[in-house]
C-alpha positions in Angstrom: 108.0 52.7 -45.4 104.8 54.0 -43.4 104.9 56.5 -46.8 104.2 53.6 -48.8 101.7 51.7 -46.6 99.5 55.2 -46.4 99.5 55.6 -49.8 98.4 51.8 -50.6 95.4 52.3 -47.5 94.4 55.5 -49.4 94.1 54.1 -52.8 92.6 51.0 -51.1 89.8 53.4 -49.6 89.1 54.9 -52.8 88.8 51.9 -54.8 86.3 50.7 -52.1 84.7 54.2 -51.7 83.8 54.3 -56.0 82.8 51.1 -56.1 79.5 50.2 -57.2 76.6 49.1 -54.4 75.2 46.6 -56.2 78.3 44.7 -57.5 77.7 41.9 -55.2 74.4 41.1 -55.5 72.4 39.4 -58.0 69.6 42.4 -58.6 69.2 43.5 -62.2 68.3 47.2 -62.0 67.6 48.6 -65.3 67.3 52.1 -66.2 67.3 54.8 -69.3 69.1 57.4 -67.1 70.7 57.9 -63.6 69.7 61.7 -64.0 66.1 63.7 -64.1 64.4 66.8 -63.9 62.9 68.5 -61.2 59.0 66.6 -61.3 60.2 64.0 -63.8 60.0 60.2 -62.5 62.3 57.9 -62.6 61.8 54.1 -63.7 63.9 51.5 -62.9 63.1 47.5 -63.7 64.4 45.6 -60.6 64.5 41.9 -61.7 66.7 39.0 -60.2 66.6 35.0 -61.7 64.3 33.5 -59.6 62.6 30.4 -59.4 59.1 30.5 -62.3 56.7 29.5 -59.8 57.5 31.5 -56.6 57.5 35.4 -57.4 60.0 37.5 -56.1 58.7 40.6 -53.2 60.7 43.6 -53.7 60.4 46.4 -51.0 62.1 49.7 -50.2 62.7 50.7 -46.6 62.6 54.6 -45.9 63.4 55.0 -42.3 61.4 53.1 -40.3 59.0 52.1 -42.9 59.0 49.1 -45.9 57.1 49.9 -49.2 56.5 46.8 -51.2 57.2 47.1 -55.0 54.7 45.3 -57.1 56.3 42.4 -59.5 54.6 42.7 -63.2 54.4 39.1 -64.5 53.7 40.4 -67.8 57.1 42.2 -68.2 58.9 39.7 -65.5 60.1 42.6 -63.2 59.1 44.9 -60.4 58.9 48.7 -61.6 59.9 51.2 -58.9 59.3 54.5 -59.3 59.9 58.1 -57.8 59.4 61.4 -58.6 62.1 63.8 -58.6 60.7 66.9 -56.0 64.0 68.1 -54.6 67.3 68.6 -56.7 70.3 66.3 -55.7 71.6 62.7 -55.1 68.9 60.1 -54.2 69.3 56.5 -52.6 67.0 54.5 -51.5 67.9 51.2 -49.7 65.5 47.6 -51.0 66.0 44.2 -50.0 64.2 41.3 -52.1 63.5 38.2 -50.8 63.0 35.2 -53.5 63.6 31.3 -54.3 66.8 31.2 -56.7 66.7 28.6 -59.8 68.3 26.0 -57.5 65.4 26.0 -54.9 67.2 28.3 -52.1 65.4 30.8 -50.0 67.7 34.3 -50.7 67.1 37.5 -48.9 69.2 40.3 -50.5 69.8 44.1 -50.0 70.2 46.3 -53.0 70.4 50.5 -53.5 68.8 52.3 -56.1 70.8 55.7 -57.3 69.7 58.4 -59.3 69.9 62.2 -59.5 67.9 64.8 -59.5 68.6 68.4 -61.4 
């Protein structure tokens, strides 16, 4: 019995482990590839449905700090960028606050993934 119940945690923990970070939350982030050279940048389009009037303000925190992504009305998004200067995983952590189509004040976190070789 405790055989049984250790193998259902453990496949419980990897389900939860490989899941995605951004299943739960209602940020678009669009992308040509998760991987880049060395000195190559990497784009991503972070949009979310927001209310037309009131713009969304995207940021990235890096430790202590909070960079704030511009939003391009032209192409309804904000671009983030980041140029790949050391090889291996990269995440950074963004929370975007904005007025959903119904009128309610949302603040959410999202995480941005890409690789570097």
């Amino acid at each position: 019995m405790k055989a049984i119940v250790l193998k259902i945690g453990l496949i419980l923990f990897i389900m939860i482990s490989c899941s995605d970070p951004n299943k739960n939350t209602n940020v678009s982030i669009e992308t040509i590839s998760d991987v880049i050279g060395l000195d190559e940048i990497y784009t991503a389009n972070l949009r979310v449905s927001h209310l037309d009037t009131v713009f969304p303000e995207f940021s990235i925190i890096i430790n202590s700090d909070t960079f704030l992504i511009a939003y391009e009305r032209k192409l309804g998004c904000a671009v983030f960028k980041a140029r790949g200067t050391n090889i291996g995983k990269k995440v950074y952590n963004g929370q975007v606050k904005y007025v959903n189509k119904t009128g309610d004040r949302i603040n959410e976190k999202f995480e941005i993934n890409f690789i570097v070789k």
